[in-house]
Residue frames relative to the residue before (quaternion, step in Angstrom):
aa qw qx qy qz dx dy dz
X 1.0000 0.0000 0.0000 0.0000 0.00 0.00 0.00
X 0.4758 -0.7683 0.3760 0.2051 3.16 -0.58 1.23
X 0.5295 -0.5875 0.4064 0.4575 4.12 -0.45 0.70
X 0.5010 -0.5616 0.5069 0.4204 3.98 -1.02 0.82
X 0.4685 0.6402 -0.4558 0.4036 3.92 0.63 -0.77
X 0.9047 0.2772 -0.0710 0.3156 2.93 -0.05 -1.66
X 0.5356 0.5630 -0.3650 0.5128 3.85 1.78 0.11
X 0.5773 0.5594 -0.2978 0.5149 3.55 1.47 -0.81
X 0.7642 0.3089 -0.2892 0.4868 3.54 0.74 -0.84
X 0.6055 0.5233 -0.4218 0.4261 3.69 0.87 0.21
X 0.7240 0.2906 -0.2943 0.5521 3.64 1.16 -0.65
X 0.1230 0.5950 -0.5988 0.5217 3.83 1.09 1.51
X 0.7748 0.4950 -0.2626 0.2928 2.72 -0.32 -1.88
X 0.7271 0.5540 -0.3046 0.2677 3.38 0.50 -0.84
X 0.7723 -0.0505 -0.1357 0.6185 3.77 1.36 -0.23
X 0.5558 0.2962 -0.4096 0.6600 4.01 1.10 1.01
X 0.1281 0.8089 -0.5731 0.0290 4.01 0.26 0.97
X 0.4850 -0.6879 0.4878 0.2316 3.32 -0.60 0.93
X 0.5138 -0.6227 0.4132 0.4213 4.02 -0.82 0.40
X 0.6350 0.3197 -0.3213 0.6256 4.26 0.80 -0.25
X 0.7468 0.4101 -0.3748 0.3656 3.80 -0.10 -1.32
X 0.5028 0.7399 -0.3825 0.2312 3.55 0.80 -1.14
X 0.7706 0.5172 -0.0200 0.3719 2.32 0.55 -2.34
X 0.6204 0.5380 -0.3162 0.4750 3.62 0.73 -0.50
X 0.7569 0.2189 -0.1139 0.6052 3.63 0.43 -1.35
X 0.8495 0.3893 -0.2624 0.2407 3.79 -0.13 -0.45
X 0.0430 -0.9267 0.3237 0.1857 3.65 0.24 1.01
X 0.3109 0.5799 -0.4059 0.6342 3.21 1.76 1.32
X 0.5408 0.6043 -0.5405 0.2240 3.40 0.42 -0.03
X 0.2866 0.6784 -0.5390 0.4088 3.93 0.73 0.08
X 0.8534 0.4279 0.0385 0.2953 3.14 0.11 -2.17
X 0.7856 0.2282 -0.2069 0.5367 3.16 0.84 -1.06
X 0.4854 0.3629 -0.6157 0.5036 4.28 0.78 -0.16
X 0.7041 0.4121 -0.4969 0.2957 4.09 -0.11 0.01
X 0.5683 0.5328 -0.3624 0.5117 3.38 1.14 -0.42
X 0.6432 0.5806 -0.2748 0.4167 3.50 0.83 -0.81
X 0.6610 0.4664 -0.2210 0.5447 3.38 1.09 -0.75
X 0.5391 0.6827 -0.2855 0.4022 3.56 0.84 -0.78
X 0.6956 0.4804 -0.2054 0.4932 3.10 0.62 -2.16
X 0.8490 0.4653 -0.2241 0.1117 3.11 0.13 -1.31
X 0.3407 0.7214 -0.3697 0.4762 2.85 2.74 -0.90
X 0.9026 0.2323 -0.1602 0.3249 4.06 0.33 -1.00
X 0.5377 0.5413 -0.5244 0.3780 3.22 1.19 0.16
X 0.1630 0.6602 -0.5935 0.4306 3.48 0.03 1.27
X 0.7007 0.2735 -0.1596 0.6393 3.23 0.41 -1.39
X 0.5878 0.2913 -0.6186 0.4324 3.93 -0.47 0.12
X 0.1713 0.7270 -0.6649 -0.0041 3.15 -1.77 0.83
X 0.7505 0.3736 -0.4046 0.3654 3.81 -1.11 -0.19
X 0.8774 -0.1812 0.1434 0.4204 3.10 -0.57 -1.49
X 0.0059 0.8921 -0.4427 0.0899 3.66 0.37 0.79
X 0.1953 -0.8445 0.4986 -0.0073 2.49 -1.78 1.53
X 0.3058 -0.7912 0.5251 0.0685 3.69 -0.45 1.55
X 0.0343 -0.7302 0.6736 -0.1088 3.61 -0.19 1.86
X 0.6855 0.1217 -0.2807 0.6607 3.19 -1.54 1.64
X 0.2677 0.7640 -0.5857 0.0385 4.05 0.17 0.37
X 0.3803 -0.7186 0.5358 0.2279 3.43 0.88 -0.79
X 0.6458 -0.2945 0.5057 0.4904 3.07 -1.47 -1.48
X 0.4496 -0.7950 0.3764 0.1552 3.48 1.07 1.06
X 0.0823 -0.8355 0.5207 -0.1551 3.51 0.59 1.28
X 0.8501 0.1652 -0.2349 0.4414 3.50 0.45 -0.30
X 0.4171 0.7853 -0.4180 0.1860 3.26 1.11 0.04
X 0.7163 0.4185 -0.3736 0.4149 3.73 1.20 0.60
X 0.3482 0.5495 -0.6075 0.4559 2.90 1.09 1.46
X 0.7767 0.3449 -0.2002 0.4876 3.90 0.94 -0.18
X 0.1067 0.8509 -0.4648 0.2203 3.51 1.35 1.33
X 0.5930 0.5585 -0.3115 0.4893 3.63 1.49 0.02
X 0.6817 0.4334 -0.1726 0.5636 3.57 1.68 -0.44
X 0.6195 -0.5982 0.4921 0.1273 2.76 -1.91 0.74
X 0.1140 -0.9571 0.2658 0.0173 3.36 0.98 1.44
X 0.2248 0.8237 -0.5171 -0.0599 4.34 0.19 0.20
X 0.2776 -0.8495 0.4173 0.1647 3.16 -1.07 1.01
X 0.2157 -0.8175 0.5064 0.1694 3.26 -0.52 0.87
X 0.0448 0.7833 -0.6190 0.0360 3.58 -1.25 0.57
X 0.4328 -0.6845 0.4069 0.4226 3.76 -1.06 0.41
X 0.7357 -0.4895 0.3186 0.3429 3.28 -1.43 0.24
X 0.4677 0.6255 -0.3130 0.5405 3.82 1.37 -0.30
X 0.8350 0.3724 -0.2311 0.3326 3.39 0.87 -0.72
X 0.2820 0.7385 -0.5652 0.2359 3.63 2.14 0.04
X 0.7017 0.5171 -0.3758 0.3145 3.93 -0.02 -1.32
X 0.7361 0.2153 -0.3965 0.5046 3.95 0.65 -0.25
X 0.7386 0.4016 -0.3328 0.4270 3.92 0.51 -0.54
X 0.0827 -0.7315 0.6658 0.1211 3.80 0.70 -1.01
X 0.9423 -0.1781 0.0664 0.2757 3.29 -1.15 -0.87
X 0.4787 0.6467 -0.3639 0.4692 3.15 1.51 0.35
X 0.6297 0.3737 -0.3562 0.5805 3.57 1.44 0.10
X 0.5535 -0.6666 0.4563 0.2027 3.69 -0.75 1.44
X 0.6440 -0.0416 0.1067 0.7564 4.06 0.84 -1.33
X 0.3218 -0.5763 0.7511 0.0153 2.47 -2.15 0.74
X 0.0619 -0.9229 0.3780 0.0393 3.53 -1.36 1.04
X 0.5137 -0.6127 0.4036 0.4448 3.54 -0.07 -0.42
X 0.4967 -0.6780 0.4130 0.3508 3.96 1.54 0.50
X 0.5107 0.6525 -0.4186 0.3717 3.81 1.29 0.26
X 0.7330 -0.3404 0.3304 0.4875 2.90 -0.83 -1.43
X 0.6689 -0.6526 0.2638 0.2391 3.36 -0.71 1.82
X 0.2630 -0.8520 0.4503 0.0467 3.20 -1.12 1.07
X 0.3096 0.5654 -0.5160 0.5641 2.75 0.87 2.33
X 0.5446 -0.5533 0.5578 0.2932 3.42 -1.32 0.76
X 0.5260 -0.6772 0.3760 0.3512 3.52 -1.42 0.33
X 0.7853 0.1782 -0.2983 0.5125 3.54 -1.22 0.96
X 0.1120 0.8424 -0.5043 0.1533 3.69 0.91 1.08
X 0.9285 0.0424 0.0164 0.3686 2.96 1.41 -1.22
X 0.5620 -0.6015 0.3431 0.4523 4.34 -0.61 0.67
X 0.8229 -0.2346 -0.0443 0.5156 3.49 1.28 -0.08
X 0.3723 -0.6771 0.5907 0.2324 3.65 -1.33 -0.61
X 0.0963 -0.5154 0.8351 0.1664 3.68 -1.49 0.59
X 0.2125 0.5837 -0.7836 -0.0109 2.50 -2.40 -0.19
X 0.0510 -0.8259 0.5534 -0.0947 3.02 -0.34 1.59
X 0.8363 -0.0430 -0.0739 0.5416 3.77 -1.46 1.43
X 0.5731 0.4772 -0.5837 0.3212 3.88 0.49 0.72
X 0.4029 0.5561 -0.6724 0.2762 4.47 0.69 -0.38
X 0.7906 0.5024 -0.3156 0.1515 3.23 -0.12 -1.02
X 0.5182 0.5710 -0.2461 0.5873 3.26 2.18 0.04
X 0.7188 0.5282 -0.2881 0.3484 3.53 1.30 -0.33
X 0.3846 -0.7776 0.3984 0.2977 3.97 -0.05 0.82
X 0.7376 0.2528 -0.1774 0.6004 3.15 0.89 -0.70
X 0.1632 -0.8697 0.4649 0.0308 3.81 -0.10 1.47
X 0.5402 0.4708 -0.4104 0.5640 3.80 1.91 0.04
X 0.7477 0.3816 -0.4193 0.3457 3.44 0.21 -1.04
X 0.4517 0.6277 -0.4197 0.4752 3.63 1.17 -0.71
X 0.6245 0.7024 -0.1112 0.3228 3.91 0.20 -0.76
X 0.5466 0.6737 -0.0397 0.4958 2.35 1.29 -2.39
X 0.8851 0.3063 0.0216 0.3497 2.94 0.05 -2.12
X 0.6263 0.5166 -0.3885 0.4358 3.34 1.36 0.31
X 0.4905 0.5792 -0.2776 0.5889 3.31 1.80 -0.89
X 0.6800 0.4268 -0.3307 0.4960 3.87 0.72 -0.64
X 0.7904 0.3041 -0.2865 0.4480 4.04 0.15 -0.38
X 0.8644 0.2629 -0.3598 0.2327 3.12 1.27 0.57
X 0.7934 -0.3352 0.0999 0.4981 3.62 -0.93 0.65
X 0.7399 -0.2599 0.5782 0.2252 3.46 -1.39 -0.29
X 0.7796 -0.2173 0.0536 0.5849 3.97 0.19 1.32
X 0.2686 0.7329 -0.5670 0.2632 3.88 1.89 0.20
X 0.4486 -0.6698 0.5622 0.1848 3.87 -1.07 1.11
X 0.1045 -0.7431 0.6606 0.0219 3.70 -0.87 0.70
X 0.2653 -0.7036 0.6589 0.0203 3.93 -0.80 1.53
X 0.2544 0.7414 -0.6133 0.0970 3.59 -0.59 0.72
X 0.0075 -0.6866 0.7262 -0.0338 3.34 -1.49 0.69
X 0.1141 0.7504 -0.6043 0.2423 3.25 -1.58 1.40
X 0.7692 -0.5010 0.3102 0.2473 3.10 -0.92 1.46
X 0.0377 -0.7842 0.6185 0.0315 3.86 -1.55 0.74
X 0.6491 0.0582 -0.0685 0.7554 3.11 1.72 -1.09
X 0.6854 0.5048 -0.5205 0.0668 3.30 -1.67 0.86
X 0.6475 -0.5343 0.3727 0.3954 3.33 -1.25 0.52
X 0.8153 -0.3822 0.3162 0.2988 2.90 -1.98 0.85
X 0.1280 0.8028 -0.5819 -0.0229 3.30 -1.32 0.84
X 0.8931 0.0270 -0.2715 0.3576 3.30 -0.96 0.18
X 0.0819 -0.8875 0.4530 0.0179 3.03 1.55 1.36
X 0.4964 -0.0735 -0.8650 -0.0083 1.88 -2.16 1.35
X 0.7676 0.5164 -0.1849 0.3315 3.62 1.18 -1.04
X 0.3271 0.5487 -0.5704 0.5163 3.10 1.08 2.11
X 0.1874 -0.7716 0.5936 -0.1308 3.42 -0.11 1.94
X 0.8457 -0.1583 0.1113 0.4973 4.13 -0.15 -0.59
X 0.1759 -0.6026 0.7614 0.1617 3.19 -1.85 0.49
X 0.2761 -0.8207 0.4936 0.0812 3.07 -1.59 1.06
X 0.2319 -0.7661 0.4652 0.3779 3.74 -0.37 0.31
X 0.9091 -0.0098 0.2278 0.3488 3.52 -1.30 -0.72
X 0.7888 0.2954 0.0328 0.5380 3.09 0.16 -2.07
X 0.6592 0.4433 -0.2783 0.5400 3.92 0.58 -0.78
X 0.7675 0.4546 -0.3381 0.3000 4.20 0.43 -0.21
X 0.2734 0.6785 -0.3692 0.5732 2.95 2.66 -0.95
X 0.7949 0.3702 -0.2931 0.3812 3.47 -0.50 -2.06
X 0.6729 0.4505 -0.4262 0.4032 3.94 0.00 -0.72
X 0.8128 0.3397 -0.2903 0.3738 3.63 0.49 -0.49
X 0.5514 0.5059 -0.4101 0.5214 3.48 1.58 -0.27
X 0.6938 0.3949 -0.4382 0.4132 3.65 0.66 -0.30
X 0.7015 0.4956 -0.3170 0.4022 3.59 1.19 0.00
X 0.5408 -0.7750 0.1172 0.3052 3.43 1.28 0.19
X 0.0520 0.7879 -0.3849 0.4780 2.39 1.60 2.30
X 0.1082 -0.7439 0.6241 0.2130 3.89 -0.94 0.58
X 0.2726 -0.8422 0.4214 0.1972 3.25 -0.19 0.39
X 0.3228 -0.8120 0.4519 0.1798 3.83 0.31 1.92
X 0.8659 -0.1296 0.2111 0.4345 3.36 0.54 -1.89
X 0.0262 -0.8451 0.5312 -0.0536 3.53 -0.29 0.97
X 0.1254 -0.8165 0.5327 -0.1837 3.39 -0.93 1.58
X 0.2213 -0.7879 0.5210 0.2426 3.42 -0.48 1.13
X 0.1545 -0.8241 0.5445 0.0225 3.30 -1.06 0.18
X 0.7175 0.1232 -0.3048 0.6141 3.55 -1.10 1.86
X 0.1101 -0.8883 0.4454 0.0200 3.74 0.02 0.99
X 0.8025 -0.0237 0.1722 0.5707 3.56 -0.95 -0.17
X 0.9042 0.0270 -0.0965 0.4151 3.35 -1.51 -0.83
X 0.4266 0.6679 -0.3695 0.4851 3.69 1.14 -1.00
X 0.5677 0.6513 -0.2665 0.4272 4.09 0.66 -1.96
X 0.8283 0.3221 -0.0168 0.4581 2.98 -0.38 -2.16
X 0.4948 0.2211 -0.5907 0.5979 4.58 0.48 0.28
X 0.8166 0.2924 -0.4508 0.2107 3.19 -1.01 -0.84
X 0.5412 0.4569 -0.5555 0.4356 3.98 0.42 -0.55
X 0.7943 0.4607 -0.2721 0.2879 3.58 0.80 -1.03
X 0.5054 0.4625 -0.3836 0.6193 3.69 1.34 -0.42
X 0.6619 0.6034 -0.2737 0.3504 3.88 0.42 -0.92
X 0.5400 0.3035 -0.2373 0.7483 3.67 1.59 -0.47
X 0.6805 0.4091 -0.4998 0.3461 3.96 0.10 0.30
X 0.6540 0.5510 -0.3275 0.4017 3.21 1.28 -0.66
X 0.5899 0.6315 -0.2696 0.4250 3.15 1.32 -1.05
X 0.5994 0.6146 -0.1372 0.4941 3.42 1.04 -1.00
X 0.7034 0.3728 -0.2281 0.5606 3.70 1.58 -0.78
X 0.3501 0.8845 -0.2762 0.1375 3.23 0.82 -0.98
X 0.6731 0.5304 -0.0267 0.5147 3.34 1.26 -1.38
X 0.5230 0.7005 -0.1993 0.4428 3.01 1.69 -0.78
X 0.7082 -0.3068 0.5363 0.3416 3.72 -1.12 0.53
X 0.7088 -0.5194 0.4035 0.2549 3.76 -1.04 1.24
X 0.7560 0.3340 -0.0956 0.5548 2.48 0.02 -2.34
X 0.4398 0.5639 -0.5796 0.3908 4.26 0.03 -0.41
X 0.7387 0.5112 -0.3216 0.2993 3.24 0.20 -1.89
X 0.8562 0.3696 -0.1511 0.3277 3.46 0.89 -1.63
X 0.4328 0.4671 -0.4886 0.5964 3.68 1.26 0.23
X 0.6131 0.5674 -0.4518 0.3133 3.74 0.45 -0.63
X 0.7958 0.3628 -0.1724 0.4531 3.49 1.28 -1.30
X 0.6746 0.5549 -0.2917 0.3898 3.59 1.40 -0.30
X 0.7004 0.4744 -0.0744 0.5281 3.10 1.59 -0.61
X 0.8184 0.0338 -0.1371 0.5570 3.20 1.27 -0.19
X 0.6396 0.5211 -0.3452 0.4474 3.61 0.66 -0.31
X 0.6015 0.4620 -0.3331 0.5602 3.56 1.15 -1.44
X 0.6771 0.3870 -0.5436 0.3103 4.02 -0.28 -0.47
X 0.7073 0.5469 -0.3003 0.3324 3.39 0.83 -1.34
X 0.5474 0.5102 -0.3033 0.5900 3.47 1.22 -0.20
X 0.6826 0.5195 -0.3189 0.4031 3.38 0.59 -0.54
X 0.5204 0.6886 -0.0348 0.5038 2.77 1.58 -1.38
X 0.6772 0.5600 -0.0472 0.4749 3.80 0.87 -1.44
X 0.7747 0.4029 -0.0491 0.4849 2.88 0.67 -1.54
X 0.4496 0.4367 -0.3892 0.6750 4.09 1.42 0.05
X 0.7085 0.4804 -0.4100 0.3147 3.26 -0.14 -0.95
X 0.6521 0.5449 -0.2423 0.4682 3.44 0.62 -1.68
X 0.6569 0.5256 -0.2789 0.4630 3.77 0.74 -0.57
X 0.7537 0.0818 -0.2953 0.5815 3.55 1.17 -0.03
X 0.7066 0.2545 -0.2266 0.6202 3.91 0.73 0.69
X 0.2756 -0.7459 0.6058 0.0271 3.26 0.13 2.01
X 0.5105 -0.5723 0.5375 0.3506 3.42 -1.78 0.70
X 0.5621 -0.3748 0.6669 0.3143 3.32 -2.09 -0.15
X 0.3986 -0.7203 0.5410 0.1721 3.49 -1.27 0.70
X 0.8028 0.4336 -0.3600 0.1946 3.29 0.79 -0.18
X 0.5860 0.2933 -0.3551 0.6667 2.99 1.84 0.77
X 0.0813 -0.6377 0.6771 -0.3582 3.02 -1.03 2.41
X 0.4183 -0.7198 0.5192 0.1932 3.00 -1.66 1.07
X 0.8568 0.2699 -0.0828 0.4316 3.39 0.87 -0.90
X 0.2193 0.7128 -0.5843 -0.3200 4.14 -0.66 -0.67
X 0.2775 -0.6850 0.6702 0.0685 2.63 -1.69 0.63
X 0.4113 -0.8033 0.4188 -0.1006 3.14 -0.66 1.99
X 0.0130 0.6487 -0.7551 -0.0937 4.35 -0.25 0.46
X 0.0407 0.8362 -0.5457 0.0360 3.54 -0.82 0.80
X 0.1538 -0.8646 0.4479 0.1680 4.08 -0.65 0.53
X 0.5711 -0.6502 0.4447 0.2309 3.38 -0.81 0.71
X 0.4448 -0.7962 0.3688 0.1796 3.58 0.02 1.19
């Protein structure tokens, strides 16, 4: 049985990856130490009472230790999160009065949401007056929690969905560039592909071959910046109109 120390710092790794530890144990680390940086560049500007739709197992929620923080999550998801999701819903229309709150995150869940106006709708509706909305969502990647992985969005088409929903759009940042993009989608479909495999498979798989190539990747990219128009992630500071 592994020391608690050393299980606590391994399920870190998974969305706060250090720049050595990461790399070793986390074959997402490309993707998520850039998300990680991102988020945190703007959670500054979340403040008061905030609401975290699609929270999960709240992973970022200590970048906004100064706020009043409720997670929200659908009802399909009680069996993997249980109590780590604050309310539970029916994936409709939020179960909060209007202007409840000073803002909202919601990180990697649009692309899980069929109906991507009314969803919107209902974030622009529970919150205040100029209330700030943090969002981040997929451009490139492979199917996930399939079936309920409905659209990826690019640049120009996530602006338009939120300006037509009464969204100003403050700041918008791609994220994971060019060559950086195209290892991890590609190590990211090997791992997936191992997964099923024996434990120990999985982890010689990632220490021995995934971690160099990242290691590898990740020098490179430092003297041959990516191209922007192929990106894994944006990440959106957005204002309520």
């Amino acid at each position: 049985m592994r020391p608690k120390f050393l299980k606590n710092l391994i399920q870190r790794q998974e969305f706060h990856p250090s720049p050595f530890f990461g790399v070793l144990i986390n074959p997402f680390y490309i993707i998520r130490s850039r998300l990680n940086r991102s988020i945190s560049q703007y959670a500054n500007q979340i403040q008061g009472n905030v609401l975290d739709v699609g929270c999960g197992s709240k992973p970022y929620q200590e970048f906004f230790k100064n706020c009043k923080y409720t997670g929200l999550d659908v009802e399909m998801s009680r069996k993997r999160f249980g109590e780590k999701v604050d309310v539970y819903f029916q994936g409709n229309e939020l179960p909060f009065e209007t202007g409840s709150f000073d803002a909202a995150v919601s990180f990697e869940v649009l692309e899980h949401v069929p109906n991507t106006d009314l969803f919107l709708n209902e974030l622009n509706r529970v919150l205040k007056p100029n209330g700030k909305l943090l969002l981040t969502v997929p451009f490139s990647w492979e199917e996930h929690e399939v079936p309920h992985d409905y659209y990826r969005f690019t640049s120009f088409g996530l602006n338009h969905v939120l300006k037509k929903n009464g969204f100003k759009v403050l700041a918008h940042e791609k994220s994971t560039l060019g060559l950086l993009a195209i290892i991890q989608l590609l190590t990211g479909n090997w791992v997936v592909s191992i997964l099923k495999r024996p434990k120990l498979t999985f982890y010689l798989f990632q220490l021995l071959w995934i971690a160099p190539i990242h290691f590898l990747i990740l020098g490179i990219a430092k003297i041959f910046p990516g191209q922007n128009q192929l990106y894994l992630n944006n990440v959106v500071l957005a204002e309520r109109i």
